[in-house]
N, C-alpha and C positions, 0 to 999 in steps of 0.2 A: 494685216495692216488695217489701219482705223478708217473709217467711211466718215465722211465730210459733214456727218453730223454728229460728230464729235468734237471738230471746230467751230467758235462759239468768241462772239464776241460785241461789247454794246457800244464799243466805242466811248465811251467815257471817261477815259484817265488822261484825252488830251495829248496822247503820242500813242504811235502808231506802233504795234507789241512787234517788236524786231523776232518775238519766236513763232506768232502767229503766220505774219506775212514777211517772210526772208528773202522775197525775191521780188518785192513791190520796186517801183522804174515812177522816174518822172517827177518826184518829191510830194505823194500824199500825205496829206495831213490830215491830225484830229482837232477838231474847232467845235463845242457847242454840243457837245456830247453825238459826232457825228464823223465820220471819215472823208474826207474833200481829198478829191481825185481832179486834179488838171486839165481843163477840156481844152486843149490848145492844138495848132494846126499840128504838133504832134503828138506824141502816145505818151499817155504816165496811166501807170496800172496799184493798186493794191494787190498782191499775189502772195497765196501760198505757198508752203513748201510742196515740192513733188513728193508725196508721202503720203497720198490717200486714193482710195477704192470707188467708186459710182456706187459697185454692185449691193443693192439693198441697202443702200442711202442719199441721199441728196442734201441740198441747201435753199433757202428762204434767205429772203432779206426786206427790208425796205430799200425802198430806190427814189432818187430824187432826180430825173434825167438833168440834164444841161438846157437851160433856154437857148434860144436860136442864136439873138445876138449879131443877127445878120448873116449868119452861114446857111447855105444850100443844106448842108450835112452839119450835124450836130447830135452826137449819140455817146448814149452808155453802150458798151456792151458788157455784158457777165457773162460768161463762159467757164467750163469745164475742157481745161487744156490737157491733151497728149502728149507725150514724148515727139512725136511728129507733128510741123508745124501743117496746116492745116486741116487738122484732125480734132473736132472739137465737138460741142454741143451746148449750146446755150439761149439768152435772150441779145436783141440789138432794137435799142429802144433811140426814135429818130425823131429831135422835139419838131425840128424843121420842118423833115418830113413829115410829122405828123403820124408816125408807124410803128408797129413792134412787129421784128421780126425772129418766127421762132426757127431755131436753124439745128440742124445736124448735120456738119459737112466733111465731109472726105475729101481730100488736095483742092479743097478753098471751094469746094460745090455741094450745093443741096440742090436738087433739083424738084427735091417734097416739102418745098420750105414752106409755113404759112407764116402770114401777114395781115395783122390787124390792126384799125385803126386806133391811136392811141390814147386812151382815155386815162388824165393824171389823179382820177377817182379808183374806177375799176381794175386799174393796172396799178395803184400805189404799191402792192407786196410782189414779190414775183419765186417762184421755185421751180427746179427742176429736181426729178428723182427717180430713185426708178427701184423696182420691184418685180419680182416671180417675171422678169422675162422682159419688163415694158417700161419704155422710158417716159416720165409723162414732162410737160409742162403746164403749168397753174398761174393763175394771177388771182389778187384778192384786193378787195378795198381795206380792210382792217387786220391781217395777217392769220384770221380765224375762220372764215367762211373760203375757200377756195374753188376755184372753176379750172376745169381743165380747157385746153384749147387745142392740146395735139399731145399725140401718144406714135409710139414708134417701135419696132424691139428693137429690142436691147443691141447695141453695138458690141461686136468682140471684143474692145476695147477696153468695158465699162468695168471689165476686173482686174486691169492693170492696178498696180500697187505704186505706183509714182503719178497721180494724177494730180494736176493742181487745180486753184480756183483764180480765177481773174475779173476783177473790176477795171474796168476802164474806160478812157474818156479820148474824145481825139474829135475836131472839126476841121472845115475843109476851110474856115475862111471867118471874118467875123471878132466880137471881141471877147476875149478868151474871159473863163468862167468856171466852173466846176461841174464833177458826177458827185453828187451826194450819198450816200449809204447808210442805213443804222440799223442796229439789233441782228445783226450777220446771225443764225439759226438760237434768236432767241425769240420766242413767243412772246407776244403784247402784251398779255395778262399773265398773271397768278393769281391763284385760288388757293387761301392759306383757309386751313382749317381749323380753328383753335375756341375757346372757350370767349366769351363777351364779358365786358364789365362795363358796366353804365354808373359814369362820375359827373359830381354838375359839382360847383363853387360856389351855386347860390340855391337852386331849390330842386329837388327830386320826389316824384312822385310815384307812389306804387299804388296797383290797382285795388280797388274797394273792399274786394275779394280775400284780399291777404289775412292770414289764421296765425295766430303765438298760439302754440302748440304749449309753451313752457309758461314763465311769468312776463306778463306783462307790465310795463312801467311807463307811465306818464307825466314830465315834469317839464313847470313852464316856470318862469321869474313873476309873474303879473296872476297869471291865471290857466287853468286847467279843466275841459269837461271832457269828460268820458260817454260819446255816444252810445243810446240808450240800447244797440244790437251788438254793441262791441262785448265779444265773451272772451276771458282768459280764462287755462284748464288747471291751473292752479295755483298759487297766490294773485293777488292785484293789488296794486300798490299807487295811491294815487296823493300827487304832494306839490302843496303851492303854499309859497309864503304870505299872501292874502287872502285869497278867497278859493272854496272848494268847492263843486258839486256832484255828487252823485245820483244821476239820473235813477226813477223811478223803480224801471227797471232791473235793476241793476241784482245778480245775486251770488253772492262768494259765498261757495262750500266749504270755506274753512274759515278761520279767524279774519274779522275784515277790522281793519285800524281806521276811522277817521282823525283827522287832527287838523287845526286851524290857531292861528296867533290869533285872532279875533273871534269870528265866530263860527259855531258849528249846527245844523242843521240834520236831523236825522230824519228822514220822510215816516208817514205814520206806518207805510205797508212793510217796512224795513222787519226783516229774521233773521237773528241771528241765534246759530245754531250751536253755540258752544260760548262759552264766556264773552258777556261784550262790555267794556270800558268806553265810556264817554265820557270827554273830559274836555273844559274850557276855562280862560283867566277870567272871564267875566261872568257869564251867566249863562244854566245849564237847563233846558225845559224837555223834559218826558211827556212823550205825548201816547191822551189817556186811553190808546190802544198797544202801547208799549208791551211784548211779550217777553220774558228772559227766561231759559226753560232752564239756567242755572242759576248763580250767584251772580248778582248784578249790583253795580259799584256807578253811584252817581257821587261825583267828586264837583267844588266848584268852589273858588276863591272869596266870590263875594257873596252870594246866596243860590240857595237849593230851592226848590218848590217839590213836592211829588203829591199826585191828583188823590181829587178826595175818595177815587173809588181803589185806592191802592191796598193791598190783603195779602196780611204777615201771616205765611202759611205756619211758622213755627210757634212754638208756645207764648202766651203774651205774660207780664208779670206789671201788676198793676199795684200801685200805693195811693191808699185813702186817707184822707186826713179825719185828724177829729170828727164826730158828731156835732151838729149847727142845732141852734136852736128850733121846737119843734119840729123834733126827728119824734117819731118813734119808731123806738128799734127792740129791738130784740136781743139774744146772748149774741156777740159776746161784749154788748155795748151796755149793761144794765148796768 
């Protein structure tokens, strides 16, 4: 048969699970994601089926006792009911009184009952349970840290297979009110384990640190620079429809393209290492440390300039005019 922590419930659909609790008395209801239990001069219970075991299990709950309301008496109790009636074991929480009393009783007597004063902090969770022989009770303020208050062995009883569970409320006088309950053997929290993703709608930022392994790409509408320690490991690619700049620094191992609709700028320390193409609509200036260790292609719409120290390593082919007066020359001008 199943042990009572197999029954499980958060109260949250607002009605009260006719399969969970089929023997519930007194008209509980679900309100506010919570079970409301009757505290009136007489008894209304939340109850179980008689279908479960103690042995090597137990229950937890939050608890919400009954304010006084002008009663002497005014309690919850929760209990672990037998087939015989005074044969039980549970909490009896007393707001009036100001008490919790922890009980295990045979024909309606504990004579080893303890009782402690009621604190609606350190008493908010409450469970009984029991294991390898010993039955304990616990209270907790957040349903994760628990304190024992009394332990017992194990009653013969505790491996009956018809045992049920009871919430209930009942005061001696006073105006009637509710036992509150929620999260019947569910834990407070969850701990999902899973992967993170960080989204914004307006700006995100990642650390300084971050490396393009691949190609890099930077493109703005206005304007564009490229940080003078920013390295890409293989093309870089950098494009603005006004203005460009390529920091000092800057050094691509393979073919590097600058381009600009206005103008373009190539710093004097600039290497390029295999063909380099510069090109502009208006006007193109080589500057006179410019090295190109191939074929280099100065193109420009309106005018070219290239420095007077500029040296055509291939053959030159030169045409002289006529001989001017007082030359003298020699063959093959005679």
């Amino acid at each position: 048969m199943p042990g009572f922590d197999t029954l499980q419930d958060t109260f949250d659909d607002g009605t009260i699970d006719p399969a969970r609790w089929p023997q519930s008395y007194g008209d509980p209801i679900e309100v506010d994601g919570r079970a409301k239990i009757p505290c009136t001069v007489g008894y209304a219970g939340l109850r179980s089926a008689s279908a479960y075991t103690l042995t090597g299990s137990g229950a937890f709950m939050r608890i919400y006792p009954p304010a006084a309301n002008g009663a002497a008496s005014a309690a919850a109790s929760i209990f672990v009911q037998t087939a015989s009636g005074g044969t039980d074991a549970g909490f009896l929480i007393d707001t009036a009184g100001n008490a919790v009393g922890l009980y295990l009783r045979e024909g309606y007597a504990d004579p080893g009952a303890v009782f402690l004063t009621y604190d609606p902090v350190a008493h908010a969770w409450i469970r009984i349970w029991e294991t390898a022989g010993t039955l304990h009770w616990d209270t907790s303020p957040d349903g994760t840290t628990w304190t024992t208050h009394r332990t017992a062995a194990t009653p013969a009883w505790a491996s009956a297979t018809d045992l049920s569970i009871v919430i209930e409320g009942h005061r001696d006088a006073g105006t009637p009110n509710y036992v509150e309950a929620d999260n019947f053997n569910i834990a407070p929290y969850a701990t999902l384990e899973a992967s993170a993703s960080l989204t914004s709608t307006s700006a995100l930022t990642a650390a300084a640190t971050r490396t393009a392994r691949t190609s890099a790409a930077l493109t703005a509408t206005s304007g564009t620079t490229a940080a003078a320690t920013r390295t890409a490991r293989t093309a870089a690619a950098l494009q603005a429809p006004s203005a460009l700049t390529a920091a000092a620094a800057r050094t691509t191992l393979v073919t590097a393209a600058l381009t600009a609709d206005t103008a373009l700028t190539a710093a004097a320390t600039r290497t390029t290492r295999a063909c380099g193409t510069l090109t502009a609509h208006t006007s193109l200036t080589a500057a006179l440390a410019r090295r190109t260790h191939a074929a280099a292609t100065l193109t420009a719409t309106s005018s070219l300039t290239a420095p007077a120290t500029t040296t055509e390593p291939a053959d030159a082919d030169i045409t002289i005019s006529a001989p001017r007066s007082r030359w003298k020359v020699s063959t093959p001008w005679t």
